[in-house]
C-alpha positions in Angstrom: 124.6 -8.2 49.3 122.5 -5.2 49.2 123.9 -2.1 51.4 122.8 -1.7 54.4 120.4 1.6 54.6 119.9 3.9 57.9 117.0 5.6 56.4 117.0 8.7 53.7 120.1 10.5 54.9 122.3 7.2 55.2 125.0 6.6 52.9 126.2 3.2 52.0 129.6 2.1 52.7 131.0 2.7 48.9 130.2 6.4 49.6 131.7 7.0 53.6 135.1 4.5 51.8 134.7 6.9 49.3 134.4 10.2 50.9 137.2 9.3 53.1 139.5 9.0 50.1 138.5 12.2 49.1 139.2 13.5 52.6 142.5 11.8 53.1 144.0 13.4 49.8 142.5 16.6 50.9 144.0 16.8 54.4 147.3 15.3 52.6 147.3 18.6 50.6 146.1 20.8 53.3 148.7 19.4 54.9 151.5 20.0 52.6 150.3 23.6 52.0 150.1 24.4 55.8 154.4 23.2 55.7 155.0 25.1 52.6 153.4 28.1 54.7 154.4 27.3 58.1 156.8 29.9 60.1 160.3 28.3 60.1 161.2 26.3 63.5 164.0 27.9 64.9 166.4 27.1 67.6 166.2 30.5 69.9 169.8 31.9 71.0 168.8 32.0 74.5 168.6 28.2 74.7 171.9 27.6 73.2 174.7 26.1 75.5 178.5 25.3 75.0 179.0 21.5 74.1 175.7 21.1 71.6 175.9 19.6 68.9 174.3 20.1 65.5 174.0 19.8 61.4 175.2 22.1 58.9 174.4 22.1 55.1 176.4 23.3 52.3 177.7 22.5 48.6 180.9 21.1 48.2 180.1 19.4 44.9 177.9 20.0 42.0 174.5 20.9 43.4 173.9 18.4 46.0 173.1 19.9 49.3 175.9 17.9 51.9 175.8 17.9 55.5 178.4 19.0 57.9 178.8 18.8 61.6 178.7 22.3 64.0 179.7 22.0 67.8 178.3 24.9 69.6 181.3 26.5 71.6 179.8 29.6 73.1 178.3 33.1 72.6 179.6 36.0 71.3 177.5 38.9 72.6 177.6 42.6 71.5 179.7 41.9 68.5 177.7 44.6 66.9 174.9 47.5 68.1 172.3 44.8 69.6 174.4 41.5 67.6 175.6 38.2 68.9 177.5 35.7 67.0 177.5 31.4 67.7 181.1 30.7 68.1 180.9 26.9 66.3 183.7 24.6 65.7 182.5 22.7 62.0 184.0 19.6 60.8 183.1 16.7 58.0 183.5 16.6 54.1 186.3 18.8 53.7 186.1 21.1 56.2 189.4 19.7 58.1 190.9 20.5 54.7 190.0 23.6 53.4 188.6 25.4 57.2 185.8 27.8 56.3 185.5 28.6 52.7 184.4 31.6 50.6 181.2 30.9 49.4 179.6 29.3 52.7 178.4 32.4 53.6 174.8 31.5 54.9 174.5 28.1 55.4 172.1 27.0 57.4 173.1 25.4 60.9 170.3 23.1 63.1 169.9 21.5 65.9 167.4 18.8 66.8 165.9 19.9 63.2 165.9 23.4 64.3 167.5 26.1 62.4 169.8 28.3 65.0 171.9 30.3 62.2 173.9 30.5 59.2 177.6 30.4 58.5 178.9 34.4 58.7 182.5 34.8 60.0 185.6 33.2 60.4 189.0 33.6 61.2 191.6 34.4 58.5 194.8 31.8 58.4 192.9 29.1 60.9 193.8 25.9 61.2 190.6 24.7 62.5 186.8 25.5 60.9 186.1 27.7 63.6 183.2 30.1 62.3 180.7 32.8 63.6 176.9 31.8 63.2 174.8 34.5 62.5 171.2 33.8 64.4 168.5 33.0 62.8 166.6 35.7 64.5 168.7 38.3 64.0 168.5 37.5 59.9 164.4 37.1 60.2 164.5 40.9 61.1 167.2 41.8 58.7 164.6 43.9 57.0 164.5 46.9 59.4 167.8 46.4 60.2 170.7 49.0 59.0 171.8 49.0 55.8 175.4 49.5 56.7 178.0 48.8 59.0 180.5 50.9 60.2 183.6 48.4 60.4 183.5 44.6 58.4 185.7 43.4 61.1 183.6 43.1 64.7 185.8 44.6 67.5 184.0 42.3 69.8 184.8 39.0 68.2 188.4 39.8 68.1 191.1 37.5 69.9 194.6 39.4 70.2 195.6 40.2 66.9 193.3 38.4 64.9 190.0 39.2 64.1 186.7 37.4 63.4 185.7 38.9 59.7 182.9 38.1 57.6 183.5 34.9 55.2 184.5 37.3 52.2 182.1 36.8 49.5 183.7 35.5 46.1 183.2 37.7 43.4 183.8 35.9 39.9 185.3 38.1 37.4 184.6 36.4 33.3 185.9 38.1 30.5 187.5 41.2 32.0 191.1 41.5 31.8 194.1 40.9 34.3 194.6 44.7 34.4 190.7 45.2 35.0 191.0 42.9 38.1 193.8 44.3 39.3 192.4 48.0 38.7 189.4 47.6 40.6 190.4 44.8 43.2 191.4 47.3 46.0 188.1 48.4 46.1 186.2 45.7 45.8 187.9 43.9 48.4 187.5 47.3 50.4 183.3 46.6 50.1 183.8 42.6 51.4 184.4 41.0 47.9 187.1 38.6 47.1 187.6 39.0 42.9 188.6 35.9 41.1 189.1 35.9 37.5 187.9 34.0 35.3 186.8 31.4 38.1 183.0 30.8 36.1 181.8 29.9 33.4 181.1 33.0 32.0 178.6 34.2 30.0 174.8 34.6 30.7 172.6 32.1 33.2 169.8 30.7 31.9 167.3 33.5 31.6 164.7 31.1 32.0 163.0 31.0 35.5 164.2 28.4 37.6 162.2 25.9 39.5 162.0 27.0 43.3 161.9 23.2 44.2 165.7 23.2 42.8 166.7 25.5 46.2 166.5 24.0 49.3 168.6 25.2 52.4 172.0 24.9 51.7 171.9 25.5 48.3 174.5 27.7 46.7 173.2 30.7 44.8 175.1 33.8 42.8 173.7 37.4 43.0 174.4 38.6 38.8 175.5 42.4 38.3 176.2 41.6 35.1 175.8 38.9 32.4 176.9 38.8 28.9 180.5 38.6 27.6 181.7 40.6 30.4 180.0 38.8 33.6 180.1 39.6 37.5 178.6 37.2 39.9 179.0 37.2 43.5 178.6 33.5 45.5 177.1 32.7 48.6 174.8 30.0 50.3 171.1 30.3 50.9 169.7 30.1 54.6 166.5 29.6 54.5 163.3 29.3 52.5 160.3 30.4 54.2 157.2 30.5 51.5 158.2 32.2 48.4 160.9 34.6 50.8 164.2 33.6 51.2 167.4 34.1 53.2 170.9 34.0 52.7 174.7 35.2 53.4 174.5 35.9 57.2 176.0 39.2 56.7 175.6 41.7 54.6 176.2 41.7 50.6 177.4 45.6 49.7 174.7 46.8 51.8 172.6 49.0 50.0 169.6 48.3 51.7 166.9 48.3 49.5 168.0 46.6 45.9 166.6 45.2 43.1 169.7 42.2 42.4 169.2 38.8 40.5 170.2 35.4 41.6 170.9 32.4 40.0 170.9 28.8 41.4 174.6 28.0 41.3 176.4 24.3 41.2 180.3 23.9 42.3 182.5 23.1 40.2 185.5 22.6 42.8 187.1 23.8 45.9 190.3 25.1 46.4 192.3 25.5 49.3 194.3 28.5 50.5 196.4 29.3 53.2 194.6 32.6 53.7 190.9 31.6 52.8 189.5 28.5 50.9 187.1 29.0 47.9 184.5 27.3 46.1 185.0 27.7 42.3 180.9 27.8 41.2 179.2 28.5 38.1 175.4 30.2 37.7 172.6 28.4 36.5 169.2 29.7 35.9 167.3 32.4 37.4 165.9 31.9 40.2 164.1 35.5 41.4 165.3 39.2 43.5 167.5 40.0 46.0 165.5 42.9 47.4 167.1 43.4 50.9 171.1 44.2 51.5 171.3 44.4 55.1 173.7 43.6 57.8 172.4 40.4 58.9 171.5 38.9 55.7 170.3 39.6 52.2 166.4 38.3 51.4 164.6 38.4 48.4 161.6 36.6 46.5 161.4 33.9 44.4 159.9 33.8 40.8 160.7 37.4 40.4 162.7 39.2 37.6 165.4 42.1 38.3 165.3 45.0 35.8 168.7 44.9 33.9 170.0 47.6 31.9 171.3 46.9 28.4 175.0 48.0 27.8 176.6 47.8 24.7 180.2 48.6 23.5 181.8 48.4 20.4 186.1 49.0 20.6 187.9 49.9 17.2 191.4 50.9 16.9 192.7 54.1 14.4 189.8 53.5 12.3 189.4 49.8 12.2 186.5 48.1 13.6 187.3 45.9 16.6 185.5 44.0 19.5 181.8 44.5 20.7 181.0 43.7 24.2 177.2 43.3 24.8 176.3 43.0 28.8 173.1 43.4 31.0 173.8 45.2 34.2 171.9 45.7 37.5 169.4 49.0 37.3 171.5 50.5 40.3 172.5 54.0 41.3 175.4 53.3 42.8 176.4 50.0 41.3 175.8 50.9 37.5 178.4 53.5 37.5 180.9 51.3 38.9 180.3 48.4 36.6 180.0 50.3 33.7 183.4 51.8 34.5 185.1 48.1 35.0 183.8 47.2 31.4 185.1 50.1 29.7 188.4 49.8 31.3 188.4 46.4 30.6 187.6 46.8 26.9 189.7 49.9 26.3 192.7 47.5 28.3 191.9 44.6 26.2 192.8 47.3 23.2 194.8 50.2 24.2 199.0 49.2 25.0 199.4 49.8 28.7 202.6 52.0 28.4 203.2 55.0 26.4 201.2 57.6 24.8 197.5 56.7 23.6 194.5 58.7 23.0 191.0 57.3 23.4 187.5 59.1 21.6 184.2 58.5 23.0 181.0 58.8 21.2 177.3 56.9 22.8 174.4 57.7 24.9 172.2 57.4 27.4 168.9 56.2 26.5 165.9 57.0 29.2 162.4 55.0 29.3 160.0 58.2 30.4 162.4 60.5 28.1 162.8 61.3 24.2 166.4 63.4 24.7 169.2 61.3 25.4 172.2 62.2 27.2 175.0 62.5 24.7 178.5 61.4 25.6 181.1 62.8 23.5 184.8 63.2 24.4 188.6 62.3 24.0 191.6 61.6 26.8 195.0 61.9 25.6 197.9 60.9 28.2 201.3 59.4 28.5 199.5 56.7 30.8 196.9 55.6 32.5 194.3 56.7 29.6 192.1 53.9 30.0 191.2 54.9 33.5 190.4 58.2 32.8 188.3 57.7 30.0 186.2 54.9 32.0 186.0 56.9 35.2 184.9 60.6 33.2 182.2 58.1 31.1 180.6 56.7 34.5 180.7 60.1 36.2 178.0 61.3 34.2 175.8 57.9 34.6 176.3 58.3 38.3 175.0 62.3 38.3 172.4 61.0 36.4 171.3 58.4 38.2 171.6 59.7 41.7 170.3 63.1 41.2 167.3 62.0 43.4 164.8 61.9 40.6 163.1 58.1 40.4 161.0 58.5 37.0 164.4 59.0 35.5 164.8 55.7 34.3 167.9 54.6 31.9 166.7 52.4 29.3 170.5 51.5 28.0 173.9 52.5 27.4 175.9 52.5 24.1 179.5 53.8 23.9 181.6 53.6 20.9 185.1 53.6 21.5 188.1 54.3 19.4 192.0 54.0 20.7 195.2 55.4 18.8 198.6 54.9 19.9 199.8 58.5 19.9 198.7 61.8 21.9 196.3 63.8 19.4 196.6 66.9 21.2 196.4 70.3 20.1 197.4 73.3 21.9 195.5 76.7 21.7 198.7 78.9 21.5 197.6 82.8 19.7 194.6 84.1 19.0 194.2 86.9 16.8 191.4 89.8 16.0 191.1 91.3 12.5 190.3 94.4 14.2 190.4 96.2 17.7 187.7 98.5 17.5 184.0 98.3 16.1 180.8 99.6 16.3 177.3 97.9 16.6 176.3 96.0 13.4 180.0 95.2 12.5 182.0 92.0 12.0 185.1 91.0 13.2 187.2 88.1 12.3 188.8 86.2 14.9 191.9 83.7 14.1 192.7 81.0 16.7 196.0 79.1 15.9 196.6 75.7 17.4 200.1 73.8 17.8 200.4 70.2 17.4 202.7 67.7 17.9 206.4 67.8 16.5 206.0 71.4 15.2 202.6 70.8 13.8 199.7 73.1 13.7 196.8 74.3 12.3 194.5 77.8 12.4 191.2 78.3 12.4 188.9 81.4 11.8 185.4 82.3 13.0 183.3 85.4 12.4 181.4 87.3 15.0 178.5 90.1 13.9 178.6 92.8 17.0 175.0 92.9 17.5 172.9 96.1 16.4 172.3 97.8 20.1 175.4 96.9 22.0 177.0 99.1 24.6 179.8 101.0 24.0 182.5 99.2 26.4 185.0 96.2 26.5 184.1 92.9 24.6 186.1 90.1 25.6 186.6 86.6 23.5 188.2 83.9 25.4 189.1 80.9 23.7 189.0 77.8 26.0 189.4 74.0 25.7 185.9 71.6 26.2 186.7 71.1 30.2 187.3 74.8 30.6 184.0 75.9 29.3 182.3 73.5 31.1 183.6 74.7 34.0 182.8 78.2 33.5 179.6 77.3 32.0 178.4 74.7 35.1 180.1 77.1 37.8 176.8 78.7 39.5 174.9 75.5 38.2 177.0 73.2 40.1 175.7 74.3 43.9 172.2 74.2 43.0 169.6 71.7 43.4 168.4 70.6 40.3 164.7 70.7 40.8 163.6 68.0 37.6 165.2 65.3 35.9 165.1 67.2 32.3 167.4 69.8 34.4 169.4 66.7 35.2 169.8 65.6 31.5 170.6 69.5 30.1 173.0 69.7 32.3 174.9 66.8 31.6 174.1 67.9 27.6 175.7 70.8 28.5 179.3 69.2 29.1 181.5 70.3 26.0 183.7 67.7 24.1 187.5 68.0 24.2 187.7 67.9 20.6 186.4 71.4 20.1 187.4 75.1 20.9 184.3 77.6 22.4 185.1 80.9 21.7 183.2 82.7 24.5 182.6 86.4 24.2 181.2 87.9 26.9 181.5 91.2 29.1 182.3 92.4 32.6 178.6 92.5 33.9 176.6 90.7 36.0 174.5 88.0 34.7 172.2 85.1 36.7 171.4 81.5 36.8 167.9 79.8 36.6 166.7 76.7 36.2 170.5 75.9 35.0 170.2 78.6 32.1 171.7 82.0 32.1 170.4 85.3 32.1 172.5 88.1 30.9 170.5 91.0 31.9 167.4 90.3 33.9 164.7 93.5 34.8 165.9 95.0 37.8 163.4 93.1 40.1 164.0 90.1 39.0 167.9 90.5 39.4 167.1 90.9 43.0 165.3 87.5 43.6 168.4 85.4 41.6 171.0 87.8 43.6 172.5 84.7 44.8 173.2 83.2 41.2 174.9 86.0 39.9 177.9 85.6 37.9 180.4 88.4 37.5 180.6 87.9 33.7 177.5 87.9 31.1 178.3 85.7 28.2 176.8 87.4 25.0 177.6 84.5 22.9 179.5 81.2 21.9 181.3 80.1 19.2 182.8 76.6 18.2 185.7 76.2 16.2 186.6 72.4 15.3 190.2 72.4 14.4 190.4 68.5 13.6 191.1 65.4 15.5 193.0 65.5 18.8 192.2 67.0 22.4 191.8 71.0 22.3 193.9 72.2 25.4 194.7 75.7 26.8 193.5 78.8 26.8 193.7 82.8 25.8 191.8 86.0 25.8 191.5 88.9 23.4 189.5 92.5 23.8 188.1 95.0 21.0 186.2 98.5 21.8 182.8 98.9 20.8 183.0 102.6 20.1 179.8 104.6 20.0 
């Protein structure tokens, strides 16, 4: 049968049965595109009433997204400046068992298919699942929300003596020690976080980037601050997907506000009930993109993207002998990388050091920059009857943290390395006399100067240095004041300390500047006054330019500096000695 023609524009019915095909799978894919893009249908919190019901999804096994059921029974309002929290009662799976676990935090609640909230809050010690549902629209505008909250525990969810609290977040703890966890657990359970050791797998995630079609709502996912053989993950549910965006938590992380966090998908390896507050036990997957929102309502972030980690390596020996080396990738953070990079070195140093009695630790490393050829130098010992561990790993993170927070963003660390060595015995020295070979001079002599140093169990050892009075100095007083490392530094950062350090290669001198306990500084100096600039001194400044640093003046000029290195141990103490230059 021939086709039936209309005339030159016709088309016969092959093409129109055709063209429709192509149409169909068009619109099909319009059509899929349009959903992927669509805004999310949300349930508003004005049209919520007591007695509805709805559908809740979690993970309580593996990685398959479970339902749960949610009966609305009423509205919290003013839990917060301009908040309101769905009081729900959830039941199903194992809800009757465990209540509301750890780990829950932001999963996603709905209504006739409509999304109302996510998971936030509950009650500690409940019998019954009763939790606190963050609204959805209260998470959508998380973004120019605070970053922080005054008090976890909302005054205005609180019934007698118990209070409504947000679902702690579980923090997973692998390859730290027991003391490590105990160390630092105060205060990360002061920011929200509920350590558990050891509760992972461990290690590092897949570092390949995830498929977003893995995540759906409900889905459990693990924001990484560190990965390697020292890992931290902290576990939560995701909300929401809305494009490549998504949402999670229904509260607040740490809140830091603006952040630059991986997450991994996670799967669930088990639950575990408490009597306090029930758990999921989960272990990271692959990456899956940024957390780049802490707020109060929720934490956000993009899919397909990669965090910036900073490299930290650590190598442990003890009295000579080479040990354990711990290599981790930490979050680029200015307040978190000081903090992790103090729970790894306690954790290695406690994995090597005895707990009790007397131990000294030396430090050697640095502190590699992107945008900078100097590094920062770390150098230093800590000798004490206890507790030497802590001090070592909280001096060490001090100087990342004045690095990193001086307020300068093309400072950017490329990686840490620390080399740490423990012995089990204080290596101390004490500065105890100081001698001169002579008490009076003139310009253009020498004099020797003798510092003796006691040890331990009637040790001791003494050390000379020479000094060349320079041709052209002032009759008057010289004094040389022999000091320990932490001494001089204080001396030497005094004036340097109150100001504003106005570039980041100020920032990196100054921490340059710290002297190591190892060594003695001889400092010889005079009574008159001398000025700060830019973090350097000047001894004796023109007349008109001593006016404009009038407010850095320092009392003493230091003429020069000596070090003496009397051998291994920690330098301690101080004394002062005077000669005449005579005319």
């Amino acid at each position: 049968m021939k086709p039936v023609s209309a005339g030159p524009g016709s088309m016969t019915m092959m093409t129109i049965w055709r063209a429709g095909r192509v149409l169909a799978v068009l619109g099909a894919v319009l059509a899929g595109v349009s959903m992927a893009n669509a805004a999310l249908v949300i349930f508003p919190l004005k049209d919520l009433r007591a007695g509805m019901r709805g559908i809740g999804k979690t993970v309580f096994n593996g990685d398959r997204v479970e339902e749960f059921q949610a009966e609305i029974l009423g509205i919290l309002e003013n839990t917060g400046p301009k908040q309101s929290l769905i009081l729900a009662r959830l039941s199903g799976g194992p809800l009757e068992h465990t209540g509301v676990m750890q780990g829950m935090s932001g999963s996603p609640v709905y209504i006739d298919g409509k999304l109302i909230g996510a998971v936030a809050m509950a009650f500690p010690y409940a019998k019954d699942p009763i939790a606190g549902i963050r609204p959805i629209e209260e998470m959508l505008n998380a973004e120019g929300g605070p970053a922080q909250q005054p008090i976890r525990a909302l005054a205005g969810a609180s019934f007698g003596d118990t209070r409504m609290v947000e679902v702690g977040t579980p923090l997973s703890l692998s390859g730290f020690t027991a003391g490590a966890v105990e160390q630092f657990g105060p205060e990360l359970r002061k920011l929200g976080l509920e350590p558990r050791q050891g509760l992972s797998t461990g290690g590092s995630p897949d570092d390949r980037m995830g498929d977003p079609a893995r995540l759906q709502p409900g889905s459990m996912i693990s924001v990484a601050l560190m990965t390697g053989d020292m890992s931290v993950g902290a576990d939560g549910t995701l909300t929401a997907i809305d494009g490549d965006k998504i949402y999670a938590f229904g509260h607040r992380f740490l809140g830091i506000g603006p952040a630059n966090l991986p997450f991994t998908r996670s799967e669930v390896m088990a639950l575990l009930a408490n009597l306090n507050t029930s758990f999921k036990i989960s272990s990271a997957r692959e990456v899956m993109g940024v957390i780049s929102q802490d707020r109060n309502a929720a934490v956000t972030g993009t899919l397909g993207k990669r965090a910036s980690l900073l490299p930290l390596d650590i190598s442990v020996a003890r009295a000579g002998k080479a040990g354990d080396s711990y290599h981790m990738q930490m979050v680029n953070d200015p307040w978190l990388s000081p903090f992790l990079l103090q729970m790894a070195l306690f954790s290695a140093l406690d994995a090597t050091e005895r707990s009790t009695g007397s131990a000294s630790i030396v430090i050697n490393g640095s502190i590699e920059f992107e945008n900078r050829p100097v590094p920062v130098v770390i150098r230093n010992i800590y000798v004490a009857d206890g507790g030497t561990a802590a001090q070592a790993a909280l001096a060490t993170a001090v100087s990342l943290s004045y690095l990193m927070q001086g307020g300068f963003d093309d400072l950017k660390v490329k990686r840490v390395a620390l080399r740490l060595e423990a012995f089990e015995a204080k290596k101390e020295l004490n500065i105890s006399q100081v001698y001169l070979s002579r008490r009076e001079v003139k310009a253009g002599d020498t004099v020797e100067l003798m510092v003796q140093f006691d040890g331990p169990n009637g040790s001791g050892v003494t050390r000379s240095a020479s000094y060349v009075v320079p041709a052209g100095t002032a009759p008057g007083t010289l004094s040389f004041t022999v000091a320990d490392g932490a001494q001089t530094s204080v001396q030497e950062l005094r004036v340097t300390a109150g100001e504003t350090p106005h570039s980041a290669d100020q920032l990196i001198a100054t921490v340059n500047r710290l002297r190591a306990g190892d060594k003695a500084y001889v400092r010889v100096w005079r009574a008159q006054p001398s000025y700060q600039a830019g973090g350097e001194e000047l001894p004796d400044p023109p007349p008109s330019v001593a006016i404009i640093l009038g407010a850095s003046q320092n009392k003493n000029s230091r003429l020069a500096e000596i070090v003496i290195e009397p051998g291994a141990g920690l330098v301690s103490g101080s004394k002062t000695v005077q000669l005449e230059v005579k005319p």
